[in-house]
N, C-alpha and C positions, 0 to 999 in steps of 0.2 A: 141694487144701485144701477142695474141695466137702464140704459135708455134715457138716462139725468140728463138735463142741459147743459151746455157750460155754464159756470157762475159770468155774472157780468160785473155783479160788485163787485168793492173795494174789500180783500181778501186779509185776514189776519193771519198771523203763522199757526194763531191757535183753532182758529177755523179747519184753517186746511189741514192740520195735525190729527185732530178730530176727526174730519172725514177719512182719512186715509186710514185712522187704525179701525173706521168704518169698513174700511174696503177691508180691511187685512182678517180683520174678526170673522167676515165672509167667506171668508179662500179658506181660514185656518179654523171652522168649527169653533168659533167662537174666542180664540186663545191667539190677541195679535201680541206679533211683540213689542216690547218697550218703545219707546223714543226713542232713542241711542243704540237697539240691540242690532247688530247685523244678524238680519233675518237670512244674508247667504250662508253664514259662515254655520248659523243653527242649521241649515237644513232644511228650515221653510219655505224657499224659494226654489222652484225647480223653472228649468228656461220657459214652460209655457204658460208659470205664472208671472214669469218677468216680464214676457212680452204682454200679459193680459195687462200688467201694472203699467206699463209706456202708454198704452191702448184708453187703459182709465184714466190716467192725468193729459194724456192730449184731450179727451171730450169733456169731461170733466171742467177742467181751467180752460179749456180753447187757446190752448196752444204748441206749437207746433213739435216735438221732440225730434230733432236730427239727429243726423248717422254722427256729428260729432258730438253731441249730447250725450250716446249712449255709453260714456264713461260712468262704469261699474258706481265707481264715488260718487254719483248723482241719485241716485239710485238703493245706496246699501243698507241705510237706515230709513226710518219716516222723518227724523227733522232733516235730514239731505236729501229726502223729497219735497219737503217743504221748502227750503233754502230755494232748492232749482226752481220751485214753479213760482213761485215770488221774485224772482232774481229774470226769470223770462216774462212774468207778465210787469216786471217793472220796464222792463228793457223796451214792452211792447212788442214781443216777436209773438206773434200770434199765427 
């Protein structure tokens, strides 16, 4: 998924849910987790795939993740990554 453009369409939750357990299947050998599952509290998440995951949903969506953004809760699961990147490209903060 290196080197994607941002999407410029009109994004569904089940689009971006999809991609992201894209993303997650990649980092984890094939084995992402659920929807709902906190992937910190498993173990799957170490900080330098946190940061690679900030990293893919700014290029990805084309938009922008601030230092107040980076509350753990936006982040913990894929539908509260979905939630956040839909909720900022509705906002328009690109």
């Amino acid at each position: 998924m290196a080197g994607q453009q941002p999407v410029d369409a009109e994004l569904t939750a089940e689009a971006i849910l999809a991609e992201l357990s894209g993303f997650f299947a990649a980092a984890t050998a094939g084995d992402p987790p659920g929807a709902d599952e906190d992937y910190f509290a498993l173990g799957l998440v170490n900080s330098l795939l946190a940061l690679e995951l900030v990293a893919h949903v700014e290029r990805r969506y084309g938009i922008e993740v601030d230092v107040a953004d980076l509350d753990l809760d936006n982040f913990r699961t894929l539908n509260r990554v979905t939630g956040f990147v839909l909720r900022k490209r509705s906002a328009g903060i690109r």
